[in-house]
C-alpha positions in Angstrom: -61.8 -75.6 -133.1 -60.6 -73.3 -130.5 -57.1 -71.5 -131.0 -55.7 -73.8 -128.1 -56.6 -76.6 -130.0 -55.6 -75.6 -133.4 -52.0 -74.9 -131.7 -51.9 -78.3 -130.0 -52.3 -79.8 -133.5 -49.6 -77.7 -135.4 -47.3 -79.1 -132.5 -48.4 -82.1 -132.8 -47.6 -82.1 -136.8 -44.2 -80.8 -135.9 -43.5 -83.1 -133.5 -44.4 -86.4 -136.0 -42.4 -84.8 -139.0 -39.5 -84.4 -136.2 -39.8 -88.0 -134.8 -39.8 -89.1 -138.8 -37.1 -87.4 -139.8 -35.3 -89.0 -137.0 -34.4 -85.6 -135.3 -34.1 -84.8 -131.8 -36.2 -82.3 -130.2 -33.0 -80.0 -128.6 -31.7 -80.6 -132.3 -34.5 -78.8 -133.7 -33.9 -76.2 -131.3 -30.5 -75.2 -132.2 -31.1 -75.7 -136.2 -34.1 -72.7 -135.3 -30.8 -70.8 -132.9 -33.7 -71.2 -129.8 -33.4 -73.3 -126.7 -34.9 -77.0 -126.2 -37.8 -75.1 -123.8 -38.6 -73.1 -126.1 -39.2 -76.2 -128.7 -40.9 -78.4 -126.4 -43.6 -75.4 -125.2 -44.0 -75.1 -129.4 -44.9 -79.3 -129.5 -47.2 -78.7 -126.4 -48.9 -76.0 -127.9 -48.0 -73.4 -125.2 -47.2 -70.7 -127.6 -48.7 -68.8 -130.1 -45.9 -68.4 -133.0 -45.7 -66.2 -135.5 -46.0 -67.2 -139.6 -41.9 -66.6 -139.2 -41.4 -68.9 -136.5 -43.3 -71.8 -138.7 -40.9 -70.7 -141.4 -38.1 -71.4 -139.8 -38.9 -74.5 -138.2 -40.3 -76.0 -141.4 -36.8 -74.8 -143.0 -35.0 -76.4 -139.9 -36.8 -80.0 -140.8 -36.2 -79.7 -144.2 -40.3 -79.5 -145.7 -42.6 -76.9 -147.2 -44.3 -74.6 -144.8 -47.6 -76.0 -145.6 -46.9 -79.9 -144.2 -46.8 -78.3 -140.6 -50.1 -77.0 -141.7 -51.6 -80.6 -142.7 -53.8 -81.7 -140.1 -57.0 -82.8 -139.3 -60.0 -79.9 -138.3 
């Protein structure tokens, strides 16, 4: 798995524990103090976070760190 890839499937894991926890994308956004861009381009796989950025995002949805992590190789 390429890194491209790998960060298509972390957004991908973000956005399915989003959509289950029945929170909007631009809501996500402002819980992580960032704009709804800036969330979506996360989802897409457009940018290479840091370990920080994860944190914060998994804090913002209410899970451990390592369910964003949980996907498929």
């Amino acid at each position: 798995m390429d890194k491209k890839e790998l960060l298509v499937k972390i957004g991908q894991r973000i956005r399915e524990i989003r959509e289950s926890k029945g929170v909007h994308q631009a809501e996500l956004a402002r819980r992580c103090e960032r704009e709804s861009s800036w969330m979506a381009r996360i989802e897409m796989g457009n940018i290479n976070s840091s370990a920080y950025v994860f944190y914060r995002i998994a804090t913002a949805l209410e899970v451990k760190l390592e369910e964003l992590f949980k996907i498929d190789p």
